[in-house]
Z-matrix of the N, CA and C atoms (Angstrom, degrees):
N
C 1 1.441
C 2 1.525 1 111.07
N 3 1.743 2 114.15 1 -51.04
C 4 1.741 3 106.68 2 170.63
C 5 1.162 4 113.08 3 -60.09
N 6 1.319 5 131.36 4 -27.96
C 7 1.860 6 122.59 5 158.59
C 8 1.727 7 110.48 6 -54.68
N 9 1.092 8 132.42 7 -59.80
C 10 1.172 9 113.44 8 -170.17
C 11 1.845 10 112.30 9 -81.75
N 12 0.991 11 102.44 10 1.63
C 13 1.751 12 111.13 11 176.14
C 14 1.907 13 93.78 12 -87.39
N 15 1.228 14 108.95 13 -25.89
C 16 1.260 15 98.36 14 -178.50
C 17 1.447 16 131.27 15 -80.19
N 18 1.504 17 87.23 16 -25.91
C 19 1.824 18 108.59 17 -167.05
C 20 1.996 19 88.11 18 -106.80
N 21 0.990 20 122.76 19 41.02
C 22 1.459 21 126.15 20 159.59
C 23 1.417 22 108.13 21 76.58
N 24 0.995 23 147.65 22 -14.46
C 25 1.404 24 147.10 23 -109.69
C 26 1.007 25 83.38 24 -121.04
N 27 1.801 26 153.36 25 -43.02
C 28 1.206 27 143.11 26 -174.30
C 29 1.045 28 108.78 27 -119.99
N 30 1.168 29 145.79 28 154.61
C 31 1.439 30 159.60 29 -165.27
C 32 1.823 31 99.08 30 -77.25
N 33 1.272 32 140.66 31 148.77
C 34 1.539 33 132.48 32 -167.70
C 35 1.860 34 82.48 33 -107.71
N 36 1.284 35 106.18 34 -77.02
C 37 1.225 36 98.26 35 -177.95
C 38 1.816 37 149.58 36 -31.88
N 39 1.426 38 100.31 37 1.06
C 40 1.628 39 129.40 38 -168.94
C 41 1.070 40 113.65 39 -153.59
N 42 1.097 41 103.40 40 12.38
C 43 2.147 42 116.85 41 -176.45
C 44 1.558 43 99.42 42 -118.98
N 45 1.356 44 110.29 43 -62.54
C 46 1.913 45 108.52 44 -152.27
C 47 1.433 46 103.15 45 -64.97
N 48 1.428 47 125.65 46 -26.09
C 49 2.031 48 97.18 47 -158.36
C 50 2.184 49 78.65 48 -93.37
N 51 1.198 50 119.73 49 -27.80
C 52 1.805 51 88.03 50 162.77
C 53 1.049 52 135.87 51 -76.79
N 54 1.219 53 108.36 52 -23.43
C 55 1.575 54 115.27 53 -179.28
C 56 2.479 55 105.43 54 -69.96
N 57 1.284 56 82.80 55 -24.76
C 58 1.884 57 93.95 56 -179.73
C 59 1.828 58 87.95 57 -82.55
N 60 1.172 59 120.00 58 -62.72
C 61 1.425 60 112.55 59 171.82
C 62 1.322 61 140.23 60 -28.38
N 63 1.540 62 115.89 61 -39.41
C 64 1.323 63 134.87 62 158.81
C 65 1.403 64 107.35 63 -66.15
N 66 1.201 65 117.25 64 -82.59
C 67 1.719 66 115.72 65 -179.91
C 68 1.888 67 94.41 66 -21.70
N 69 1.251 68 106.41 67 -82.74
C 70 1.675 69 96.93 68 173.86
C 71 1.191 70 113.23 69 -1.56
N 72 1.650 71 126.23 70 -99.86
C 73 0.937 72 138.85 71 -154.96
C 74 1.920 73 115.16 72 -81.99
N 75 0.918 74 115.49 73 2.58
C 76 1.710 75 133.58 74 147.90
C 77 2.021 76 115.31 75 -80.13
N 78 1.175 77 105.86 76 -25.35
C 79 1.477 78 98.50 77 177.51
C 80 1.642 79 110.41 78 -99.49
N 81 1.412 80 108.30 79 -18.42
C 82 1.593 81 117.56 80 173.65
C 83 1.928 82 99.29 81 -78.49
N 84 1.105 83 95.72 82 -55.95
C 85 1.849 84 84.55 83 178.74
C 86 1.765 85 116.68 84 -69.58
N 87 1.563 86 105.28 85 0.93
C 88 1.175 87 68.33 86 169.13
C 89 1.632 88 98.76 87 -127.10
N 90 1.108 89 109.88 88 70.21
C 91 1.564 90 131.87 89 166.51
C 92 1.016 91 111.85 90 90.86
N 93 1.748 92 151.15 91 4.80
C 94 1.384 93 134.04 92 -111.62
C 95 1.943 94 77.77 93 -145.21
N 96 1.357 95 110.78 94 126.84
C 97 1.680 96 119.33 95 -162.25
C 98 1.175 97 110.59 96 -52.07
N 99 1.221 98 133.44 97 171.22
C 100 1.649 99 119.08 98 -178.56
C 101 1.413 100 111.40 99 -82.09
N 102 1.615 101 114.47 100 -23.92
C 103 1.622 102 116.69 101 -166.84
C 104 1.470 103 93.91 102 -89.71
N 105 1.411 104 129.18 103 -10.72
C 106 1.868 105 108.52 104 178.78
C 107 2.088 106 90.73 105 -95.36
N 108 1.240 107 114.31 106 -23.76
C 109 1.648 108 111.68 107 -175.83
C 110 1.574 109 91.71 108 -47.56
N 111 1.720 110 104.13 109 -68.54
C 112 1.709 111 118.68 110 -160.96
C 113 1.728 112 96.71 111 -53.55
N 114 1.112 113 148.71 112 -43.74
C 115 1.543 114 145.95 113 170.48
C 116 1.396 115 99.19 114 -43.01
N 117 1.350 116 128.55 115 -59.44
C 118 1.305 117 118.97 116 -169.77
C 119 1.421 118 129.34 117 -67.42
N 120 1.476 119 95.35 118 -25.24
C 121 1.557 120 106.77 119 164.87
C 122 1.534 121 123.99 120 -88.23
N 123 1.070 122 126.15 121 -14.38
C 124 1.142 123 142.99 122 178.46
C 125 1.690 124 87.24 123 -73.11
N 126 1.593 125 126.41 124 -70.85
C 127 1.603 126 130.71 125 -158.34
C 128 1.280 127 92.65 126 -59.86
N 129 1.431 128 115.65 127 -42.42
C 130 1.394 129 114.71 128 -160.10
C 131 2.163 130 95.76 129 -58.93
N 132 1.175 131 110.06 130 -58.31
C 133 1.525 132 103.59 131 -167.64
C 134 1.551 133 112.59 132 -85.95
N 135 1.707 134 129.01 133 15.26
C 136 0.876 135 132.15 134 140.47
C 137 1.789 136 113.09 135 -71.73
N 138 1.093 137 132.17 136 -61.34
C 139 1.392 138 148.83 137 -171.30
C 140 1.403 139 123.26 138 -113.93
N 141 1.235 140 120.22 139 14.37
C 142 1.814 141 112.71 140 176.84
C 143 1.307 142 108.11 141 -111.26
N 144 1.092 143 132.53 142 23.48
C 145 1.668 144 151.96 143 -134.28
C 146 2.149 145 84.38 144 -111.24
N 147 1.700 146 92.95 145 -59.63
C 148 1.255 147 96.11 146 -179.54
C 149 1.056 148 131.42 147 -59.10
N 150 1.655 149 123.96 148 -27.70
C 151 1.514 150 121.66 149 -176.34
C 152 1.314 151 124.41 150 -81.59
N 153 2.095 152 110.94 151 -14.55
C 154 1.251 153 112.53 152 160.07
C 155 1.576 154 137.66 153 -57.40
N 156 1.622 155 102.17 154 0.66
C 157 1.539 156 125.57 155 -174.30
C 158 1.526 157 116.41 156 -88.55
N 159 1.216 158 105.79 157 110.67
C 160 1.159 159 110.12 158 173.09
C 161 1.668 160 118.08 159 -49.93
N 162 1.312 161 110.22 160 122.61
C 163 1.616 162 124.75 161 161.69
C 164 1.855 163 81.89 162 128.28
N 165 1.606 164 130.84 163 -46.09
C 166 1.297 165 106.79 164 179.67
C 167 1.365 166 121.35 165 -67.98
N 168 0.992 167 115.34 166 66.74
C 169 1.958 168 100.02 167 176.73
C 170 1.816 169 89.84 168 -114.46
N 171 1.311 170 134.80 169 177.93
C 172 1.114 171 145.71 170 138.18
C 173 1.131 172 152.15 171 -70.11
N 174 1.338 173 137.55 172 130.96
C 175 1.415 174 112.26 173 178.32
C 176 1.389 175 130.77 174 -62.81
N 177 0.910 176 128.59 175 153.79
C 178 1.928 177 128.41 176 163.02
C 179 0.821 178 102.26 177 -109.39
N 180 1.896 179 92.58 178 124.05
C 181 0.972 180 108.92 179 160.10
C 182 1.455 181 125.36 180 -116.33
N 183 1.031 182 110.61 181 150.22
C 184 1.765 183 133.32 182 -172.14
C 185 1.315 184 116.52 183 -61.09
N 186 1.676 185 138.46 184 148.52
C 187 1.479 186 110.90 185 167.03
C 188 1.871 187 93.27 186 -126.42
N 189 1.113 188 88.59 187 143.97
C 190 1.976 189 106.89 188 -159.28
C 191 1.969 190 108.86 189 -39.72
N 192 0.989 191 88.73 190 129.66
C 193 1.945 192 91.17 191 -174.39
C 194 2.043 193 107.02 192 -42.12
N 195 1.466 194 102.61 193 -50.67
C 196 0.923 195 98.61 194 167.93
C 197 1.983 196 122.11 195 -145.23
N 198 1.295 197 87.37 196 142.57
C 199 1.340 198 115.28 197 -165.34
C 200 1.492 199 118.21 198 -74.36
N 201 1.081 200 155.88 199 114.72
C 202 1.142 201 144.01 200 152.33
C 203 1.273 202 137.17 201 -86.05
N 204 1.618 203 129.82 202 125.06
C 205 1.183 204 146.83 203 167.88
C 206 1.099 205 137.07 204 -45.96
């Protein structure tokens, strides 16, 4: 969702505290306690504000098809 909040496609202002809400409730179903879920959502809407900004995303990077020994 912060990828497409970034690339325009969703509105930031009416997107991020659900899109942090979901992560919430995706890290509680998938086993993860409710008081470390609520931390993540809490950091997330203290500090994830920034990565919905276009130009911060990262590059990917690749690791070589094949490796030599």
């Amino acid at each position: 969702l912060y990828q497409l909040i970034r690339e325009k496609l969703l509105d930031q202002h009416t997107t991020l505290e659900p899109a942090d809400r979901l992560l919430q409730k995706m890290c509680k179903a998938d086993g993860m306690s409710s008081l470390r879920a609520w931390w993540i959502y809490k950091v997330l809407r203290i500090a994830g504000g920034f990565a919905s900004v276009l130009g911060n995303e990262r590059a990917i990077i690749k690791a070589p098809k094949k490796c030599d020994k």
